[in-house]
N, C-alpha and C positions, 0 to 999 in steps of 0.2 A: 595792557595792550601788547608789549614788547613779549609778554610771557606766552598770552595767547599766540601770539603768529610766531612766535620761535615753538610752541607744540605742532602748532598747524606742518613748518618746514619738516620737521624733525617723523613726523607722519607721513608726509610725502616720498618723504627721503628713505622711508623704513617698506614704503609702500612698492618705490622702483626699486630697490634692493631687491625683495620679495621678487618681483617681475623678474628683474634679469638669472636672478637663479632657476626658477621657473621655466625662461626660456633656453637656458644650458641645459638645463634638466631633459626638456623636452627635446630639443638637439641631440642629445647622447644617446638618451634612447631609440631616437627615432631611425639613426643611424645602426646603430645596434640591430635593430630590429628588422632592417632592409639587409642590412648585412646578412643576418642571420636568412631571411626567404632567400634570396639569390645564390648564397654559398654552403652556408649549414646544415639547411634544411634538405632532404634528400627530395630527389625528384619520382612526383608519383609513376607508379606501374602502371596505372590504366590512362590517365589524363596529359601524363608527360609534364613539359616546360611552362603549360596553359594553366596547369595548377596551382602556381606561385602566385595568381592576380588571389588566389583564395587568403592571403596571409594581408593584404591590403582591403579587399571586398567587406569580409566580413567585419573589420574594427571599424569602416563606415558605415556598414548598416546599423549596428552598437552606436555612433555616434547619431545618425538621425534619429533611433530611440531615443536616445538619452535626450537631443535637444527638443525632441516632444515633451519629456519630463521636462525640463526646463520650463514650456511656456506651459504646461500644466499649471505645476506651480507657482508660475506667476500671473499667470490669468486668475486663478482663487484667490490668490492673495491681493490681485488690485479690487476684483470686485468685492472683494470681502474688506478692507481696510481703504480700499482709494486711497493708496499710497504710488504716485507715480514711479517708485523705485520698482516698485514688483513690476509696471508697466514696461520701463525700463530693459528687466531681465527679461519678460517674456520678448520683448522686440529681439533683442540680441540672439536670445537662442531661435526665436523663427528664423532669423540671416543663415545663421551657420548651419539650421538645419536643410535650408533649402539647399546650400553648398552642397553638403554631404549626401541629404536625399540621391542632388543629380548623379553626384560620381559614383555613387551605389549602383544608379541604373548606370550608365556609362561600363567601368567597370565589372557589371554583371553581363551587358553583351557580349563585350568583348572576351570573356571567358566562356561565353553560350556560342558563340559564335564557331570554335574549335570543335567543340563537345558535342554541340546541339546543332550541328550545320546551317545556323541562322541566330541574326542577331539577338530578335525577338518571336517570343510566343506568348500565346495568353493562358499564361500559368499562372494560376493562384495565385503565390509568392511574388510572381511580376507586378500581376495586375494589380493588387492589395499593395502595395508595396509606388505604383504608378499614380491609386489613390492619393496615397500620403501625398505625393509630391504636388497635385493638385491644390491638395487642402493647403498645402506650406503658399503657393502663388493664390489662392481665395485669401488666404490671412492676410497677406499682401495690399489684396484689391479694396477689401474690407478698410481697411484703414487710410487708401488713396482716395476712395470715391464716398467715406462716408460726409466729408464736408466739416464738419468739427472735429476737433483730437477730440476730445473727453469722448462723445460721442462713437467713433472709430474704436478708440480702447477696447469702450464697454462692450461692442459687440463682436472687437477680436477677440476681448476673454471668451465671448462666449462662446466663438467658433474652437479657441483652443482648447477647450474643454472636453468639449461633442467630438470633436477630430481626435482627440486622444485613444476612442477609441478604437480606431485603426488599429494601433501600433499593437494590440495585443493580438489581434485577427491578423494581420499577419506575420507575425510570431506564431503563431501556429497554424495557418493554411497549410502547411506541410501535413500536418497530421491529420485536419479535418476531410481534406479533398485528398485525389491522386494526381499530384503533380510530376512534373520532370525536375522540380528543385530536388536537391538531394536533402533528407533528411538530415535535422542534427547529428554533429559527431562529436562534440564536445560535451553538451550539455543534455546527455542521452540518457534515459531511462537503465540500460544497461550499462551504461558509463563509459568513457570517453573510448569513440572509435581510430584515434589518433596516437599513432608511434612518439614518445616522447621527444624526439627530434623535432616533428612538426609540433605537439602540442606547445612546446617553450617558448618555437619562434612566432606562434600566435600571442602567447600571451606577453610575450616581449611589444610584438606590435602593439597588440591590442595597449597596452601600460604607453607607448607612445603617442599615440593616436587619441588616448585620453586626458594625454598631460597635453596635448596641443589644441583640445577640444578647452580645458578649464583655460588655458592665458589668452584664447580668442573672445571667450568669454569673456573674459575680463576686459580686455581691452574694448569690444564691441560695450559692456555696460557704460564705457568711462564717455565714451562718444558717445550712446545716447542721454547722457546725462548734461555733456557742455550742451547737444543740440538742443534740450528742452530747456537750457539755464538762458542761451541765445536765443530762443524763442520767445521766451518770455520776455528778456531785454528790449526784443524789437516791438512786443505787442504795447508793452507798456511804453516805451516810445510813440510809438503811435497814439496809444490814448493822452499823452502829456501835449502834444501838437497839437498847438491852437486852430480852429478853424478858423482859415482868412474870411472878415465878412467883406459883404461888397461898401464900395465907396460910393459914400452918401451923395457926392455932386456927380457922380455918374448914372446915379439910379435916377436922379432931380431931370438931368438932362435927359435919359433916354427915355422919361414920362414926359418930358415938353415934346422933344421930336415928334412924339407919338401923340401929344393931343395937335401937334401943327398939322401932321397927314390928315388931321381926320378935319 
């Protein structure tokens, strides 16, 4: 017993260790990498000081892919194994995708806003991109109003699945339609349209914005893991709760009452 819960500490202990570097990790770079947009990185010729929301924009739209890939994956894997863990990861990465969705759009206004003399247009890339953010608040509804968890789960996997594929469509509405988004410059057919000045301080970002997307992760699986370990404590509490019955000279008496009225 004393062997088992001295492994159990000694894993915990190895598990916050792990975390706290993780979260220096993601501090150093993060810092780094704002550093670098605001000072390093040279300021564009046609877009000016408006272009630097580009070096923040783009590692969020990267991350609401990614956190599709997330409940991708773990919607397959719940419904294929019914293992609430996969349940778990998918719930975590829908949270932080719908974080990031927003400030994707957020973010992309206010950089259309200079450029594009308005917040909003219904560009491909917006609009496709506006979907997603629906589908992240349906994921949502899905599991508020289905009424049972298992129930909920099974039919968020199966909206995570079908929704996933958004995220390829738009990933490339640029190319299909003629939009005002601008075309890739990184990941170009011709190959990067980006001075290496900018291209480093993207990918600096981009390396922060990913180390801050994995330990959110982690932490959002650890909470929904105590909530489903508390939930379960309270149900099964409730099922050990005796039902009070009623009292026999009460029940004696409010059948005399009732035959004296009559």
């Amino acid at each position: 017993m004393m062997n088992a819960t001295s492994t159990t500490r000694q894993r915990a202990a190895g598990s916050d260790t792990g975390m706290r570097v993780l979260a220096a990790a993601t501090v150093l770079t993060l810092t780094i990498g704002l550093f670098m947009a605001f000072v390093y990185a040279p300021m564009d010729a046609v877009q000016g000081q408006a272009q630097r929301i580009f070096y923040v924009h783009v590692p969020m739209a990267w991350l609401a892919y990614l956190a599709f890939g997330v409940i991708f994956v773990g919607s397959v894997g719940y419904l294929w194994k019914r293992d609430i863990r996969w349940d778990q990861l998918a719930r975590a990465g829908a949270e932080l995708g719908f974080v990031f969705t927003t400030l994707v759009l957020i973010t992309g206004s206010l950089w259309g806003r200079p450029i594009w003399n308005t917040f909003w247009t219904w560009d491909a890339r917006l609009t496709t991109t506006l979907i997603l953010w629906f589908i992240y608040l349906a994921y949502f509804m899905i599991r508020s109003y289905a009424g049972d968890a298992e129930r909920g789960a099974r039919f968020a996997a199966i909206l995570g699945i079908i929704g996933a594929v958004d995220v390829p469509i738009i990933h490339l509405s640029v190319q299909w339609w003629r939009t005002l988004h601008p075309q890739p410059v990184v990941l170009n057919t011709s190959g990067t349209q980006l001075p290496n000045e900018m291209l480093w301080t993207l990918l600096v970002c981009f390396a922060g914005f990913t180390l801050l997307f994995i330990y959110l992760l982690i932490l959002k699986c650890r909470i929904e893991s105590v909530r489903d370990r508390l939930a379960d404590r309270e149900m099964e509490a409730l099922l050990a709760t005796p039902v009070a019955e009623p009292r026999r000279d009460l029940v004696r008496a409010a059948d005399v009452s009732g035959g004296s009225e009559e």
